[in-house]
VOPAGU-2260 file (C-alpha; in pm, 1 decimal, decimal comma):
REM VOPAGU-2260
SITE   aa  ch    i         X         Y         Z
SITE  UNK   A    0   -9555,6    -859,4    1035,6
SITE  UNK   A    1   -9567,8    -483,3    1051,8
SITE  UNK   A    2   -9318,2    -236,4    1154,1
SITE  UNK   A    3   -9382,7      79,8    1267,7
SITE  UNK   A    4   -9219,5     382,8    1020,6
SITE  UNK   A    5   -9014,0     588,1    1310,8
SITE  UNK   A    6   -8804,2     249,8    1415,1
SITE  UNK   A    7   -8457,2     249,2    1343,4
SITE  UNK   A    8   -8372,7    -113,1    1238,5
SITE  UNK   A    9   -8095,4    -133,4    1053,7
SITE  UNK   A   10   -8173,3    -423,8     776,5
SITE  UNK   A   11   -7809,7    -500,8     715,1
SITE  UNK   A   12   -7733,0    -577,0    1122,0
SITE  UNK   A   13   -8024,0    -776,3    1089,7
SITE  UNK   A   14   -7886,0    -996,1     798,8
SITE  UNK   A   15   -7576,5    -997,9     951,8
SITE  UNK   A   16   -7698,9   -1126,2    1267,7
SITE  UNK   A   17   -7875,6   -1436,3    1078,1
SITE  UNK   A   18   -7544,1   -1534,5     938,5
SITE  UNK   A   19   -7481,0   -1870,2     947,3
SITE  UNK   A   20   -7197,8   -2115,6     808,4
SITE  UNK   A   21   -7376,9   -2439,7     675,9
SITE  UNK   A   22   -7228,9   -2731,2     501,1
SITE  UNK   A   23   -6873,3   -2636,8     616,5
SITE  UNK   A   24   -6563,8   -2855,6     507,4
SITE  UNK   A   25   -6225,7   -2805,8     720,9
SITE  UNK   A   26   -5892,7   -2885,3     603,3
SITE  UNK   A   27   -5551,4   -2854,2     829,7
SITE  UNK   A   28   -5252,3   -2850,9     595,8
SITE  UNK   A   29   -4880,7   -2919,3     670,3
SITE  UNK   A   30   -4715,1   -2845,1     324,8
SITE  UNK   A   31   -4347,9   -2842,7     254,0
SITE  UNK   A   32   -4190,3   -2620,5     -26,4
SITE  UNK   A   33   -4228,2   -2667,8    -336,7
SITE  UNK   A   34   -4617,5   -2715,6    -307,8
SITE  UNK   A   35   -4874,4   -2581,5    -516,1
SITE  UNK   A   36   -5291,7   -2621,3    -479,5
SITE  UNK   A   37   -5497,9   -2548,3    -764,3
SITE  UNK   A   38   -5837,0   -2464,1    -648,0
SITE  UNK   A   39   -6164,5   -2539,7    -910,7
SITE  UNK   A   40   -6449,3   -2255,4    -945,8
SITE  UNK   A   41   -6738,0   -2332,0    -721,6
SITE  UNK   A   42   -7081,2   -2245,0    -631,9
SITE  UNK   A   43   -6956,8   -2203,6    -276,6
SITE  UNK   A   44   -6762,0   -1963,7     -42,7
SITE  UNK   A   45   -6396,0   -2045,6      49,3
SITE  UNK   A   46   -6110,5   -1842,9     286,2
SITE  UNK   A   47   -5795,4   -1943,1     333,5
SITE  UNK   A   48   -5613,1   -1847,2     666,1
SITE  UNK   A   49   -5262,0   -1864,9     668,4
SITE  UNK   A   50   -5068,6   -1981,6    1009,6
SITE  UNK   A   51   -4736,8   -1994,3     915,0
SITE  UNK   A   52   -4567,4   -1861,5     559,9
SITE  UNK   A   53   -4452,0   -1910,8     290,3
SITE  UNK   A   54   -4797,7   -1887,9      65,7
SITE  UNK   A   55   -4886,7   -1690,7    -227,6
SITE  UNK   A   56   -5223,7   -1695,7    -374,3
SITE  UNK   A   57   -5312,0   -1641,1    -753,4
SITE  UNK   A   58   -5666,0   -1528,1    -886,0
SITE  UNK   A   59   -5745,6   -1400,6   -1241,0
SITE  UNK   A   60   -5860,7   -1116,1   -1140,6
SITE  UNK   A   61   -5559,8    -981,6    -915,8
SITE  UNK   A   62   -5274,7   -1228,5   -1039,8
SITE  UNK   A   63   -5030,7   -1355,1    -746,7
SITE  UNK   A   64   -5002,3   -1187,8    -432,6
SITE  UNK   A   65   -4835,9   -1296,6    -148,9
SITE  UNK   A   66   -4958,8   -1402,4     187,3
SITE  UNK   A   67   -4830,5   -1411,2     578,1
SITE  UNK   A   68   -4829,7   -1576,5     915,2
SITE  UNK   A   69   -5171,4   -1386,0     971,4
SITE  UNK   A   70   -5323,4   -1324,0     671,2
SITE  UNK   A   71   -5682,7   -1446,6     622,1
SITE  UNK   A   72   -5863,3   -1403,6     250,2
SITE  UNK   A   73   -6174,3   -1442,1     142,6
SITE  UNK   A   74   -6356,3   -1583,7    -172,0
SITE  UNK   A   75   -6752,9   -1498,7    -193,7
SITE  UNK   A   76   -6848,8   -1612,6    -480,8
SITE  UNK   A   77   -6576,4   -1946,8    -488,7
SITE  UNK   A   78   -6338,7   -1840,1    -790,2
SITE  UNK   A   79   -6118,1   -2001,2    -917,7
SITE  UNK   A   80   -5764,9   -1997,4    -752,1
SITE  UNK   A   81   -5428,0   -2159,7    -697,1
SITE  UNK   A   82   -5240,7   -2173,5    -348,1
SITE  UNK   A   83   -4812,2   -2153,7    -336,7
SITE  UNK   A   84   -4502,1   -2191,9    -189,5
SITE  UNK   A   85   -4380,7   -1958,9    -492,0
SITE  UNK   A   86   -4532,8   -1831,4    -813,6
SITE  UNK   A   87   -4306,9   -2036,4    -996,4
SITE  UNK   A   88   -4438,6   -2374,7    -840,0
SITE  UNK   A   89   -4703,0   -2464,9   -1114,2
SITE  UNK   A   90   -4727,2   -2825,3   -1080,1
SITE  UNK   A   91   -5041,9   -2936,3    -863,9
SITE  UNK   A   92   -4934,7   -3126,6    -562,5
SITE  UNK   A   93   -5263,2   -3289,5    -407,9
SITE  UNK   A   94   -5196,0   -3578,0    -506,3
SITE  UNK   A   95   -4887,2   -3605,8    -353,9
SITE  UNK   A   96   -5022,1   -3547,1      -9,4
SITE  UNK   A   97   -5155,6   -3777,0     287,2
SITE  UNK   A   98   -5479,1   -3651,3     347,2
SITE  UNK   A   99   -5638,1   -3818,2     677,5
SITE  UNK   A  100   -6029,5   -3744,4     733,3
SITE  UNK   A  101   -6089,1   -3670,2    1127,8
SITE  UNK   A  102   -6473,8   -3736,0    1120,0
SITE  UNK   A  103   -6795,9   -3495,3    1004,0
SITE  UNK   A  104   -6621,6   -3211,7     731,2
SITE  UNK   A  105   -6245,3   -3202,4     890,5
SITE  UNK   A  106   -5961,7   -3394,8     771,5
SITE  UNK   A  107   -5590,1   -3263,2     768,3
SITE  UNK   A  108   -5348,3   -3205,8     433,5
SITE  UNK   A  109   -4986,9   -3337,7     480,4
SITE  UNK   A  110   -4683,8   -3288,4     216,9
SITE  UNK   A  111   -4424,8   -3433,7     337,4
SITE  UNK   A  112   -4077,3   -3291,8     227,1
SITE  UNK   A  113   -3715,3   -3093,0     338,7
SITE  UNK   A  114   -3859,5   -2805,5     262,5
SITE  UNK   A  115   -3984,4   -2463,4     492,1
SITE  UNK   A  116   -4295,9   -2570,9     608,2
SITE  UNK   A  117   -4672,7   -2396,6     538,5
SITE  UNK   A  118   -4944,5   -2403,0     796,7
SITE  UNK   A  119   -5262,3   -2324,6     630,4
SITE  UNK   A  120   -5637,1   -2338,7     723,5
SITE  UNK   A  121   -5881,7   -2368,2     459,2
SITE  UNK   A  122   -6281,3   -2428,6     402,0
SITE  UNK   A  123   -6569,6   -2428,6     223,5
SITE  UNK   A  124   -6878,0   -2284,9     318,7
SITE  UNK   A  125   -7261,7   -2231,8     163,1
SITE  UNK   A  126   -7443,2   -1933,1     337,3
SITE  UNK   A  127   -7686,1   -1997,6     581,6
SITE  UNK   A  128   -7908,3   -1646,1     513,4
SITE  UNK   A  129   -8077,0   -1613,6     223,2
SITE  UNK   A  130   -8020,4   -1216,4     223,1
SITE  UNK   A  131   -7673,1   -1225,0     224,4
SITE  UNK   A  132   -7691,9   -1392,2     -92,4
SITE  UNK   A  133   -7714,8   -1092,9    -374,0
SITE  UNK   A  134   -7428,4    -910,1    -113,0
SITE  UNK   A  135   -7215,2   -1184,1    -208,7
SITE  UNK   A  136   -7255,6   -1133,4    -644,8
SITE  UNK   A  137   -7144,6    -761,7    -526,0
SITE  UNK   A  138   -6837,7    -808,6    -360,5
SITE  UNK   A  139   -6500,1    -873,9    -532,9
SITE  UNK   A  140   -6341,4   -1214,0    -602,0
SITE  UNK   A  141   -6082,9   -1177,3    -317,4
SITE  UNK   A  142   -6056,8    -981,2      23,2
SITE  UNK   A  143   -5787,7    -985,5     234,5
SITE  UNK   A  144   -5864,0    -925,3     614,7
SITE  UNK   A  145   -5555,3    -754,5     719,9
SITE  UNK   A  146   -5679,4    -495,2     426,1
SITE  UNK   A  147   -6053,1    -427,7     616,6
SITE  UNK   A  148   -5892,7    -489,0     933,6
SITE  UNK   A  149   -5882,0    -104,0    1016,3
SITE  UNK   A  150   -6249,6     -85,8     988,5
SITE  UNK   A  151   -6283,1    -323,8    1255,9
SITE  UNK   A  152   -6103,9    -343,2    1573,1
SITE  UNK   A  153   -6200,3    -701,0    1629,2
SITE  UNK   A  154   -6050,7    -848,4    1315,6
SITE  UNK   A  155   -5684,4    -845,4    1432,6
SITE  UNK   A  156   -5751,6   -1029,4    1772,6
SITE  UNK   A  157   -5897,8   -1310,6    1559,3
SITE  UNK   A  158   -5657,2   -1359,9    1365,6
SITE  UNK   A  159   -5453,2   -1338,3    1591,0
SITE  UNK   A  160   -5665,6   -1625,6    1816,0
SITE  UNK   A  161   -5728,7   -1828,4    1504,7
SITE  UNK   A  162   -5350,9   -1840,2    1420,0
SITE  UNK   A  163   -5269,5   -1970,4    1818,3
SITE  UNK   A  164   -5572,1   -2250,1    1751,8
SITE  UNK   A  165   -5486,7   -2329,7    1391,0
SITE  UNK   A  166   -5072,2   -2386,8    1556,0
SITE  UNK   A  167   -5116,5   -2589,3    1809,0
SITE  UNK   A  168   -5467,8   -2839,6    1723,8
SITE  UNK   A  169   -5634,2   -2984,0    1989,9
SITE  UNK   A  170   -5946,7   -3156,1    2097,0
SITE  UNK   A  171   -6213,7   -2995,3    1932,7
SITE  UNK   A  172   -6017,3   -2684,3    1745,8
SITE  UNK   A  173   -6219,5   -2795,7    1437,6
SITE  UNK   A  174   -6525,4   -2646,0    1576,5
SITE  UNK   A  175   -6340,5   -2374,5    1763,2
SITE  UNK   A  176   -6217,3   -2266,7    1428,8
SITE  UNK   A  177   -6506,5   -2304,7    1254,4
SITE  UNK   A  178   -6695,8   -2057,4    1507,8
SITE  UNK   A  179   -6432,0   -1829,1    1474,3
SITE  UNK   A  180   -6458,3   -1845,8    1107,6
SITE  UNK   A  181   -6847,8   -1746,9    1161,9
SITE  UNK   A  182   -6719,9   -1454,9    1307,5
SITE  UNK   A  183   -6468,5   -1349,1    1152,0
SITE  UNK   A  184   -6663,6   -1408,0     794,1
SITE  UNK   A  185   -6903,5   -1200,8     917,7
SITE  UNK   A  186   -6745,9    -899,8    1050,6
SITE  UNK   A  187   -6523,4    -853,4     660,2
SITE  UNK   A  188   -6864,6    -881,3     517,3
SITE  UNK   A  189   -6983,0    -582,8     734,0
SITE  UNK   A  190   -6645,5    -389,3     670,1
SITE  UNK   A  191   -6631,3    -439,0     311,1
SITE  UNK   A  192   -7013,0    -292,7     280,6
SITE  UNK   A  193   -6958,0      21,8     548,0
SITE  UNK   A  194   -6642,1     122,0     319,2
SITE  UNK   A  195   -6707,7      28,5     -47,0
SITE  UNK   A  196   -7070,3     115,7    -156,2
SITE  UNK   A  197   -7214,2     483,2    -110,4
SITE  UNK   A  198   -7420,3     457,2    -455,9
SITE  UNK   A  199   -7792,1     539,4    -461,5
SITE  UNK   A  200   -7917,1     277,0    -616,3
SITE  UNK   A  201   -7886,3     -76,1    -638,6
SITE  UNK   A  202   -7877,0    -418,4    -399,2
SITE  UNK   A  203   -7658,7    -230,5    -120,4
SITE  UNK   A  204   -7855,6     104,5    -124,0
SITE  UNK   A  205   -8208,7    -109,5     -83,7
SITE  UNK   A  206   -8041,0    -291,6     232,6
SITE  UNK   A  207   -7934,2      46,2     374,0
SITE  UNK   A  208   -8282,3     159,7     323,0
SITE  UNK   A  209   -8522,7     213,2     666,6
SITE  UNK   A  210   -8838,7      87,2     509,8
SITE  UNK   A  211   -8682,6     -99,6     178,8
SITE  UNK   A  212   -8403,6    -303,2     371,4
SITE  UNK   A  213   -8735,8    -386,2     606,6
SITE  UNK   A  214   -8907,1    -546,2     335,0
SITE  UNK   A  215   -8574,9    -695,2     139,7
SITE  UNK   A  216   -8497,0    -872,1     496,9
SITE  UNK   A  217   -8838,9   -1052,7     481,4
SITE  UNK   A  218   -8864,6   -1163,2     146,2
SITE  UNK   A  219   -8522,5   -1365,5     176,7
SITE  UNK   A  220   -8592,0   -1513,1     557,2
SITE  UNK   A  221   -8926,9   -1623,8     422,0
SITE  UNK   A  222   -8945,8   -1639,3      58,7
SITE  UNK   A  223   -9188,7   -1903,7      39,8
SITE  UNK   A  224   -9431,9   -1634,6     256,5
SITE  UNK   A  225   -9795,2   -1537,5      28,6
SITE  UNK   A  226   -9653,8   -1217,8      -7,7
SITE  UNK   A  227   -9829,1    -911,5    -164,0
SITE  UNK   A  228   -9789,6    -557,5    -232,2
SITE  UNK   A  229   -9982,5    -461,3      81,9
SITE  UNK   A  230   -9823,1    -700,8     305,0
SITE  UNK   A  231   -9491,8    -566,6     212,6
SITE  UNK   A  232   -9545,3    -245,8     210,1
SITE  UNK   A  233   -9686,3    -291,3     575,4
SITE  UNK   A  234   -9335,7    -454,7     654,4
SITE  UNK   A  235   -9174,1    -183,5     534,1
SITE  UNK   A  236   -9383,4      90,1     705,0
SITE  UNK   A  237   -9480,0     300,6     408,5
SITE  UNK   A  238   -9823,8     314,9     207,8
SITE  UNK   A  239   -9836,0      97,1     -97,7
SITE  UNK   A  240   -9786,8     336,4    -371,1
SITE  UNK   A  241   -9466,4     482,8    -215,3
SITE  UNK   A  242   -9301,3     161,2    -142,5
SITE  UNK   A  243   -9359,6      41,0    -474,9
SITE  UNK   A  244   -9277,8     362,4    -635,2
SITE  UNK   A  245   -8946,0     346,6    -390,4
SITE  UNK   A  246   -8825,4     -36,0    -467,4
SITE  UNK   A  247   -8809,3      16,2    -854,3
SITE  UNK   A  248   -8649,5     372,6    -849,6
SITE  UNK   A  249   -8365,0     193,9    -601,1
SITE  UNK   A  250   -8376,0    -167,7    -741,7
SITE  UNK   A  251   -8463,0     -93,0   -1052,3
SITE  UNK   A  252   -8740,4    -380,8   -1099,0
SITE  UNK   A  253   -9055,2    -408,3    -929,7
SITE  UNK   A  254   -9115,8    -638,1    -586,1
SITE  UNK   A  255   -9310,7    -905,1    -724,5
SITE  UNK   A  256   -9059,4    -935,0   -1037,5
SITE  UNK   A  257   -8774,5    -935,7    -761,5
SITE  UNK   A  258   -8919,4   -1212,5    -572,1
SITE  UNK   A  259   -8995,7   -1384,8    -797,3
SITE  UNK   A  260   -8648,0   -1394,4    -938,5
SITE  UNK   A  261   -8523,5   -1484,6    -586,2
SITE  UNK   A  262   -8782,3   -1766,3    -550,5
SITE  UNK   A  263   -8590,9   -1896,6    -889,1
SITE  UNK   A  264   -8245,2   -1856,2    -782,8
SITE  UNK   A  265   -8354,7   -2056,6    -432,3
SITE  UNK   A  266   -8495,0   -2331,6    -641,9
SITE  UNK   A  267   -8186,8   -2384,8    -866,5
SITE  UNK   A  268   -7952,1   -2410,9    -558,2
SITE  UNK   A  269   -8205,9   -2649,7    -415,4
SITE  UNK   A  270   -8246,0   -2853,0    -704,9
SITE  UNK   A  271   -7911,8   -2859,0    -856,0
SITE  UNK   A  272   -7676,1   -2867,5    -558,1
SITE  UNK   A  273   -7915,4   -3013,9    -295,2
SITE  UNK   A  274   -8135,4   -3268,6    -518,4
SITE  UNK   A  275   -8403,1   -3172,9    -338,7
SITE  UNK   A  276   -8754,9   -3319,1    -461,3
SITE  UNK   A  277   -8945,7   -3067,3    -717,3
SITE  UNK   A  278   -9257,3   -3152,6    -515,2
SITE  UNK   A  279   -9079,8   -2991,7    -130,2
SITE  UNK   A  280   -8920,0   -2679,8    -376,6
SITE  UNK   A  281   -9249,8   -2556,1    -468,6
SITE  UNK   A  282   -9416,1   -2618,8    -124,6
SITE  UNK   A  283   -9112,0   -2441,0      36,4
SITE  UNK   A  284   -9121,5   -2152,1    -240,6
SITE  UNK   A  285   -9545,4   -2103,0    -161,2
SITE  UNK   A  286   -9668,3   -2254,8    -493,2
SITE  UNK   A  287  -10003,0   -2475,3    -461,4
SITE  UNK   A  288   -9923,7   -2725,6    -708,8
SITE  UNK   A  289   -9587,5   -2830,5    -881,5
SITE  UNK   A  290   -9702,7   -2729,6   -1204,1
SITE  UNK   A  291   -9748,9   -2376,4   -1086,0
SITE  UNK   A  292   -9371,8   -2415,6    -964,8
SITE  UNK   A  293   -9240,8   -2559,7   -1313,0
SITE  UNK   A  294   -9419,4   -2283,8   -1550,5
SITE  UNK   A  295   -9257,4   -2005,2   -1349,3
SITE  UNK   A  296   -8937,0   -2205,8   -1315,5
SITE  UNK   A  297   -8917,4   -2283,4   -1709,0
SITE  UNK   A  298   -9015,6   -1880,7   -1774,3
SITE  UNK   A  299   -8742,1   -1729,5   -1603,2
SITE  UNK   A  300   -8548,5   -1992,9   -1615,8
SITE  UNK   A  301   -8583,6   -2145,3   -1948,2
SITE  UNK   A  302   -8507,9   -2478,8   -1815,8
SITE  UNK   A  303   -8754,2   -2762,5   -1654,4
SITE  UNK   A  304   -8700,9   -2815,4   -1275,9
SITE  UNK   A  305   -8670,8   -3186,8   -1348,3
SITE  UNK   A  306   -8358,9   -3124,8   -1605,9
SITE  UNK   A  307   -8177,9   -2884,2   -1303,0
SITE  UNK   A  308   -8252,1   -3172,4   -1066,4
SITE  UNK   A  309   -8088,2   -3419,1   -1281,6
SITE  UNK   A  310   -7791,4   -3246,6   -1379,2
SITE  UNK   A  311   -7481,3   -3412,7   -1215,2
SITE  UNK   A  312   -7290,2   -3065,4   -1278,5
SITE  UNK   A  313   -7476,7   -2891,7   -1015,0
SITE  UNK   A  314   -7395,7   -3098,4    -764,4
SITE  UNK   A  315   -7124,7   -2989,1    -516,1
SITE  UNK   A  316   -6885,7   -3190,5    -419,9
SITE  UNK   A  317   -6775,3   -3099,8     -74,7
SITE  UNK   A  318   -6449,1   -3357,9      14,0
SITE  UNK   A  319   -6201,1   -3227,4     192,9
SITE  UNK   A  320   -6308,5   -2916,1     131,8
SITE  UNK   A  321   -6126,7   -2837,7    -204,0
C-alpha cells in the first residue's frame, strides 16, 4: 500500500489506535494490614490501581513509594515488584489469602484480618500491536498516572470512574474494568511519549517521522508481508535511496536488518510463551520453508526454534494474574 508524501498521518495515533489488551488476567483484592505481595519479573505488562489505601509499592529501580485511593501505576516491561501495607511488611502473604476464580481471567484476592483494609485492582496484560512493542523497552520500569495526568485531561475522570467500579463490583465490572484499563493504558502511553522523548534519533524519533513512522507502522501490523526496499519506500512516500538513506541515519541499522530482527523477536514470543508450532511461525513470519525460518532464527538468535519451543521457562504463566 502506498501513501501519498503531502498526508499528514501521524504513525504514533495510528499505533495507538491498534492498541489492544490480549491475554488479560484480573484480580480484585480485599487485603487487611499487615499484607505484603511480592510480584516475579515477567515477560508481560502489569498496573496496579489502587481503590482504597494503605499501599506502597517497591521497585529496584525507584525503591518504595507510596500509593493512594486513586493512584494507578504502570509496569511495561513486567519488573519485578512487591505490593504493601508498609515498607516494613516483608513477609509474602499470598498464601495466606482466599483467592476465588470468577470464570475466564478474573478471580478476587481476600486477606482476611482486623486490620485497615486495601482495595486494589491488578492485571496482567500482553500487547495486542506489534508496534507498540520496541515503545515499551523505552519507557521506564514504573509510571504513575496521577504523574502524566496533566498531559491528559481524560486521565483523572478514569480514575476517578475506575475507582467507583473497582468499590462497588457488580455484574460484569470485570469487563468494564478491563475496557477502561484499554483506555486508560493507552492514553499514559501517549503522555509519557508527547513529554519524555525530543531526541533525533532512535525508536521514538522514527515513529514521529511522516514517511519513516509510515513504513515502521507496516512492518509491525504485517511483519510476515514480502517486503522490499521498494515496497517500503512506496509506504513511506519517499524514493528508495532517501528512505533508506533516512531509516539508518534515524534507526541506526538498515530496514531489512530491522525487520528482520523484529521477525526474530515475534518468533521467540511465539515459540516460547505461546508454543506455537515452528511450521505456523515461519508461515506467519513469510518464510517458504521451515528451514529458511530456523537458519535465520539460529543466526540472530543463536538458538534452534525447536530448543525456544521446548523451553518450559518461556512459558507464561498467567493465574490469577500474579
Amino acid at each position: 500500500m502506498n501513501y501519498n508524501s503531502s498526508a499528514t498521518t501521524d504513525a504514533l495515533s495510528e499505533v495507538l489506535q491498534d492498541f489492544r489488551l490480549s491475554g488479560v488476567n484480573y484480580g480484585r483484592c480485599e487485603l487487611r494490614h499487615p499484607w505484603s505481595i511480592s510480584f516475579p519479573k515477567q515477560p508481560l505488562l502489569r498496573f496496579h490501581f489502587v481503590s482504597k489505601g494503605p499501599c506502597w509499592v517497591h521497585t529496584e529501580a525507584e525503591g518504595w513509594q507510596e500509593l493512594g485511593a486513586g493512584d494507578l501505576i504502570l509496569l511495561p516491561q513486567g519488573v519485578e515488584h512487591r505490593l504493601a501495607s508498609s515498607p516494613s511488611v516483608t513477609e509474602n502473604s499470598l498464601s495466606a489469602c482466599q483467592v476465588t476464580g470468577h470464570g475466564g481471567n478474573v478471580c478476587e484476592v481476600v486477606q482476611q484480618g482486623d486490620g485497615d483494609v486495601s482495595m486494589i485492582f491488578c492485571g496482567s496484560m500482553a500487547l495486542g500491536a506489534y508496534a507498540l512493542h520496541p515503545l515499551i523497552s523505552l519507557m521506564p520500569s514504573i509510571i504513575r498516572g496521577c504523574d502524566v495526568a496533566t498531559h491528559d485531561p481524560m486521565v483523572n475522570p478514569l480514575l476517578e470512574a475506575m475507582a467507583i467500579e473497582a468499590s462497588q463490583p457488580r455484574m460484569g465490572s470485570a469487563t468494564i474494568l478491563s475496557r477502561m484499563a484499554d483506555l486508560l493504558t493507552a492514553r499514559l502511553i501517549r503522555c509519557w511519549v508527547k513529554s519524555h522523548d525530543t531526541s533525533a534519533t532512535g525508536w521514538l524519533a522514527a515513529i514521529r517521522d511522516p514517511h519513516i513512522g509510515r513504513a515502521l507502522v507496516a512492518m509491525h501490523r504485517n511483519p510476515g508481508a514480502n517486503w522490499t526496499l521498494e515496497s517500503l519506500a512506496g509506504t513511506a512516500g519517499q524514493s528508495r535511496s532517501i528512505f533508506a538513506e533516512r531509516f539508518s541515519a534515524i534507526l541506526g541499522e538498515g530496514a531489512a536488518r530491522y525487520l528482520t530482527r523484529l521477525r526474530m523477536q515475534l518468533a521467540q514470543e511465539w515459540l516460547g510463551q505461546s508454543g506455537m508450532p515452528v511450521a505456523e511461525v515461519a508461515s506467519k513470519l513469510g518464510y517458504e520453508s521451515e528451514a529458511s525460518f530456523a537458519r535465520a532464527f539460529k543466526r540472530v538468535t543463536s538458538a534452534s526454534p525447536g530448543a525456544v519451543r521446548r523451553s518450559v521457562s518461556g512459558r507464561i504463566d498467567m493465574e490469577f494474574g500474579f
